[in-house]
C-alpha positions in Angstrom: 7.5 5.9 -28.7 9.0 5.9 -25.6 12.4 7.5 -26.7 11.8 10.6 -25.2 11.1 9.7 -21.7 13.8 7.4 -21.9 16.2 10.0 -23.0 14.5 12.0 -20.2 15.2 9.9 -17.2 19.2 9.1 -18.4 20.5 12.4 -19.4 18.5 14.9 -17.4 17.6 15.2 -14.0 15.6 12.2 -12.7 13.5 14.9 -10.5 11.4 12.0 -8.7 13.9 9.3 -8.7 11.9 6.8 -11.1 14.9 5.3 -11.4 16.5 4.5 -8.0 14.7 2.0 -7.0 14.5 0.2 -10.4 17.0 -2.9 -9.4 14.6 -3.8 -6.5 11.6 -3.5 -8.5 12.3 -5.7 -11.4 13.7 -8.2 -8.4 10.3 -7.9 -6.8 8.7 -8.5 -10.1 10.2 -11.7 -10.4 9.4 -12.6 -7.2 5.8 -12.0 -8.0 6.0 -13.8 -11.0 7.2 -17.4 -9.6 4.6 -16.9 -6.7 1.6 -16.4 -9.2 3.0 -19.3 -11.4 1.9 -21.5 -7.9 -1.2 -21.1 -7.8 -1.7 -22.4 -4.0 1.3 -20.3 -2.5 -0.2 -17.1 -4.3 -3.7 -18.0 -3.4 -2.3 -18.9 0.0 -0.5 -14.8 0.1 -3.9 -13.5 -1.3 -5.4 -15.0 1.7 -2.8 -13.9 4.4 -3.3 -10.0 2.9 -6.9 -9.5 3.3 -6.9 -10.8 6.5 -4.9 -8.8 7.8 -6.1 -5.8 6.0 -8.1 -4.4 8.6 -4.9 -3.3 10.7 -4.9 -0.6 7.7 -8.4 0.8 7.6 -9.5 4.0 7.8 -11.7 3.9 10.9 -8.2 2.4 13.1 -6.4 4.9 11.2 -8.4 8.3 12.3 -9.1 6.6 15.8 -5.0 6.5 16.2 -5.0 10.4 14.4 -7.6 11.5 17.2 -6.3 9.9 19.9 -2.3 10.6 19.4 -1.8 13.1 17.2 -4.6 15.2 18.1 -5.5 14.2 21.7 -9.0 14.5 21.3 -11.9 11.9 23.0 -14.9 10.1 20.5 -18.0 11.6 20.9 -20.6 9.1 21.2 -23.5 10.0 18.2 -27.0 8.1 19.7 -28.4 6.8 16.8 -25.7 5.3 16.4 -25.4 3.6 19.9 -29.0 1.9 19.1 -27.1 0.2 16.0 -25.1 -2.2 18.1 
């Protein structure tokens, strides 16, 4: 089924580079794969990554777009200033 894709990716131009990084990928997989075969270490990693997932939200991430990239100042909305 997967023959032509195959063929695809090995004997014509690999346009988006599937395969480049394929070596680190199946090396990450394993990596994965012992970690979620300990159950405390992985649930120990899930733990670590949502906690620190707020240093990737949206709101810090338009805040940084306004305030470096387009240099502009918040504008204060009052309704909702009576939320806090």
């Amino acid at each position: 089924m997967f023959a032509p894709l195959r063929e695809t990716l090995l004997t014509q131009d690999d346009h988006y580079m599937h395969l480049a990084d394929l070596t680190s990928y199946f090396e990450a997989q394993e990596k994965l794969s012992l970690l979620y075969a300990d159950p405390q270490a992985w649930a120990r990693k899930a733990i670590l990554n949502v906690t620190s997932s707020g240093k990737f939200s949206s709101d810090r991430a338009i805040a940084e777009y306004a305030s470096d990239i387009w240099k502009v100042e918040p504008c204060p909305v009052e309704y909702l200033q009576d939320l806090r």
